[in-house]
C-alpha positions, -999 to +999 in steps of 0.1 A: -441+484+379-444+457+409-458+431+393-427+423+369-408+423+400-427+393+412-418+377+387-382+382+387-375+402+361-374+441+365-342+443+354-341+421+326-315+416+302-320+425+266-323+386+257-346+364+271-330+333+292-316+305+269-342+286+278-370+304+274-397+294+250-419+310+227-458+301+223-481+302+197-514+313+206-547+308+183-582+320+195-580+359+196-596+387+184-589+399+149-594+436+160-565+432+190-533+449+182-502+440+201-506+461+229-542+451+239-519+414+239-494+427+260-517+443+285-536+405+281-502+386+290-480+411+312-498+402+347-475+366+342-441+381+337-424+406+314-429+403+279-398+402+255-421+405+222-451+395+206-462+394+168-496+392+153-498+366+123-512+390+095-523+382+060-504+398+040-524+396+011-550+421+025-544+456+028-539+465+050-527+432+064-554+412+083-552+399+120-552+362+113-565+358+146-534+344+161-501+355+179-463+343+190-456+353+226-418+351+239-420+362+274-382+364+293-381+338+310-396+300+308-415+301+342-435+332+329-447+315+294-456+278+316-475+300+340-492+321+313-502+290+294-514+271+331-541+302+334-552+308+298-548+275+276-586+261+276-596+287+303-603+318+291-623+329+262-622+367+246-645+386+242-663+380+203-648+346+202-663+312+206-635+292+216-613+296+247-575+305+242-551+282+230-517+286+239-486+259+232-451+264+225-449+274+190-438+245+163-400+261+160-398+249+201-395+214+192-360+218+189-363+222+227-381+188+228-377+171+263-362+142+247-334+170+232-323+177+270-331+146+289-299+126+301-299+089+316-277+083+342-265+049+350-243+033+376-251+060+403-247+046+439-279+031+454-275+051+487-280+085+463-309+106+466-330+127+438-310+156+463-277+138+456-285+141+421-293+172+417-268+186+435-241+164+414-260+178+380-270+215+392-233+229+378-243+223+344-273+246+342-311+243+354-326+211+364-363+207+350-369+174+365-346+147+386-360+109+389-346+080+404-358+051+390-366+025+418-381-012+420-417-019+435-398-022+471-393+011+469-355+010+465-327+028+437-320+011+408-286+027+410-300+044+378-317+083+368-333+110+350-322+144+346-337+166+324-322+199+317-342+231+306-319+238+273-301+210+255-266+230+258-264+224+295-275+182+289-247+181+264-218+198+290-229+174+313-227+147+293-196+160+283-179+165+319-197+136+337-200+106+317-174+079+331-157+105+356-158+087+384-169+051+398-196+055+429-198+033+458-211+003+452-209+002+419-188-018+388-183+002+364-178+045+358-211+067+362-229+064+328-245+097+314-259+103+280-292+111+263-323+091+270-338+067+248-364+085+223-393+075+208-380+067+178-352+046+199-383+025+222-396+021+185-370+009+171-363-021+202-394-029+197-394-038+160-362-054+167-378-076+198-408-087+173-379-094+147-361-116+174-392-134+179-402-144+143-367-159+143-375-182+170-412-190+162-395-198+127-364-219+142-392-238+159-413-242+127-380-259+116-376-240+085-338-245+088-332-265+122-296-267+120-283-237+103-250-252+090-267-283+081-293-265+059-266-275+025-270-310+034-307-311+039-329-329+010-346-310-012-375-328-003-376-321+032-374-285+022-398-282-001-426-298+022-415-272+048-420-244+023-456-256+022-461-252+054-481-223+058-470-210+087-437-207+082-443-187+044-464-169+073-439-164+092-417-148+067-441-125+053-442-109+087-404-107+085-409-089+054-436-068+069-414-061+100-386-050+081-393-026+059-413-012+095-375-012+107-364+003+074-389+037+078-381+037+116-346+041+110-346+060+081-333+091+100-309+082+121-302+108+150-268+114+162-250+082+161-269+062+177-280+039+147-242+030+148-238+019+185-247-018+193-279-011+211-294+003+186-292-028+162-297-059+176-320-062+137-284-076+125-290-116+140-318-118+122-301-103+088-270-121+095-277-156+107-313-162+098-317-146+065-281-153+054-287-189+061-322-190+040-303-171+011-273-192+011-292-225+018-323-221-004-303-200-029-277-230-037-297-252-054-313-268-021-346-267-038-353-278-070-394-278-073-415-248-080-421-238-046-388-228-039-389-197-059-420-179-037-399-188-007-371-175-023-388-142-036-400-138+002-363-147+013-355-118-008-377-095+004-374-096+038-337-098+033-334-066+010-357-045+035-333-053+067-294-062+049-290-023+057-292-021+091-267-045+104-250-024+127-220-024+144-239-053+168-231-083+147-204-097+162-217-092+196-249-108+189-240-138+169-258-166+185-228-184+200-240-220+196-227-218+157-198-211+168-193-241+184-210-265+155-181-256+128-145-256+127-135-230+152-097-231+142-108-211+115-101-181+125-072-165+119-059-196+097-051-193+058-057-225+048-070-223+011-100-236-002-105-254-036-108-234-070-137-203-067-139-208-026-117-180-016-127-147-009-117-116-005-136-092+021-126-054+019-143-022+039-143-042+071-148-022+102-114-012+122-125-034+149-135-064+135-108-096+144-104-129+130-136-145+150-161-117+135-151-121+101-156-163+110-192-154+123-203-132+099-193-155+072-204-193+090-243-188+077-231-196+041-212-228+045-183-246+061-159-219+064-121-234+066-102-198+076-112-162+083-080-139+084-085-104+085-050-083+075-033-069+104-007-036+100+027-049+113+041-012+123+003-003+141-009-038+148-048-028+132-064-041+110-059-032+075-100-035+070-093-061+043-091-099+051-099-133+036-123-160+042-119-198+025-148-224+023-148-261+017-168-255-021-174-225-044-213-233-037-210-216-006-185-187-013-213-176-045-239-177-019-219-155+007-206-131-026-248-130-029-256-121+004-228-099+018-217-078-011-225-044-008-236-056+035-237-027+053-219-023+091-222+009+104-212+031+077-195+010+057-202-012+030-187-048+025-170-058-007-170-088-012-154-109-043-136-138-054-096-145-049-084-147-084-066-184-084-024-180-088-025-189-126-052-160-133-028-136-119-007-134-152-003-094-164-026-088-193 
């Protein structure tokens, strides 16, 4: 019985180790029974069990030719499939073994148990690391990430072997200390994903259509866009391009929309994963409120305004939490910024109400979010006396009912995060009479 002492497990538990991983393996002979497996697989480490897949529908039940393998410990089943997978072929077969960890492993997937680590002191090592990590469990791989000179980042890798230990680490580490050198507390949390590089990339193609349709002048100045003449709009919408242009949008997002249909975790609500919401809020908004105001009067306006529309529909969802952050600040400065937090009152059929907002929204989000449709006069949002939060409700006032339908248009039913915006008119003080 030496051999399974080489390979560290005579005296092995009744449970293989948590992160050991079982592997499906295609390519052997129907006739072979468990044991002539076992006898195949045991020179790599003890074997915890292994099951043929039978037909059941035969009787007695047929080989189907294939096998899970769960040996005790990880090492074993990577060494196993490094000398069989593609090497060795049995004997009747035409095909060499194939040997991968079985489907039900993905939920071991790399990107399950692989941790970023950010604001780590230049002067650390992979040793360093390591060493700061190895408490939480077993270390698969450690990378600093460095420039072409050679030198750290000040930023990591760590993958784990089993997600459990990633998530303690996580859990203990994450903004526990601040290193030398560095400006903010150590950053630890999962890796970006596939899905997540996916997803920035959409959302870098989205940002530029916006410019490459900012510089097709489709709406130069957004705030002016009311005050533009129908016919310079309308000779714009001919421009092909630009109708070009916003097909792609369209195109682009309903790609975001399958992307992020399934969101993992949280992360479709933290601001990085959404910087989609300045093209929904600013662009589209503006197109919508502009072009759906009247603006354009000859036929043309209606294909622009079904594209509007579409690409509109397909992205108004995934204005995360970002929006504020990402506003592009130069609005700001072209309207009335002593609008926030005023309640000046607008005329008949330009107030509105805004409920659902998110806790942390203040007076200069609710102003940002609501600038694309029109000259906005004051943005309030309530504020608890006893708590001093916000109330999630507020108010915003323009200077003409034309752009307070267009907002109603665009942002009710908006979603941030998880919540939905409602958005509707203020009924004026002599509608307020009981029924």
């Amino acid at each position: 019985c030496n051999f399974s002492k080489m390979n560290g497990s005579l005296d092995h538990p009744d449970q293989p180790d948590i992160d050991a991983i079982k592997m499906f393996v295609g390519q052997i002979p129907r006739t072979w029974s468990e044991d002539q497996l076992r006898e195949l697989f045991e020179p790599y480490g003890a074997v915890y069990e292994i099951n043929v897949l039978r037909d059941r529908s035969q009787n007695p039940p047929q080989s189907k030719g294939c096998c899970f393998i769960t040996y005790y410990t990880r090492k074993s089943a990577l060494e196993a499939q490094n000398a069989l997978h593609n090497m060795k072929i049995l004997p009747g077969m035409h095909h060499p073994i194939q040997m991968k960890p079985a489907d039900s492993e993905k939920n071991n997937a790399i990107e399950d148990r692989k941790l970023f680590v950010g604001m780590i002191s230049k002067k650390c090592n992979e040793n360093d690391i390591r060493l700061m990590f190895s408490p939480y469990g077993q270390i698969e791989e450690c990378r600093i990430l460095r420039g072409p000179d050679g030198l750290s980042r000040g930023c990591a890798f760590v993958t784990f072997t089993a997600r459990q230990m990633a998530q303690s680490a996580i859990k203990s580490m994450h903004q526990s200390q601040t290193m030398e050198g560095c400006s903010s507390p150590i950053v630890v949390k999962f890796a970006d994903t596939q899905k997540d590089k996916e997803q920035k990339r959409i959302t870098q193609q989205l940002q530029q259509q916006m410019q490459q349709l900012n510089a097709a002048s489709m709406w130069g100045n957004l705030t002016g866009l009311n005050s533009l003449g129908p016919q310079y709009l309308a000779v714009s919408t001919q421009d092909r391009s630009c109708l070009n242009a916003m097909q792609n949008l369209a195109a682009l997002a309903a790609a975001a929309s399958a992307t992020q249909a399934t969101p993992t975790g949280s992360s479709a609500l933290t601001t990085s994963s959404s910087p989609l919401s300045v093209l929904t809020s600013s662009g589209m908004a503006a197109l919508n409120g502009g072009l759906g105001s009247g603006g354009l009067s000859n036929g043309s306006g209606s294909a622009m305004e079904a594209l509007t529309q579409a690409a509109y529909s397909g992205i108004q969802q995934y204005a995360a939490a970002a929006l504020p952050n990402l506003y592009s600040q130069s609005l700001l400065s072209q309207q009335n910024v002593s609008a926030a937090g005023s309640q000046k009152e607008g005329p008949e059929g330009a107030n509105l109400f805004i409920y659902h907002l998110p806790q942390e929204f203040g007076d200069q989000d609710l102003l940002q979010m609501f600038m694309p449709f029109g000259n906005v006069i004051s943005a309030k949002v309530f504020i608890d006396k006893q708590t001093n939060l916000s109330k999630c409700f507020g108010f915003v006032s323009y200077d003409n009912p034309v752009s307070s339908q267009a907002a109603i248009q665009s942002m009710n039913g908006f979603q941030i995060g998880m919540k939905r915006l409602k958005v509707q008119l203020k009924r004026s003080k002599n509608d307020s009479k009981p029924y």
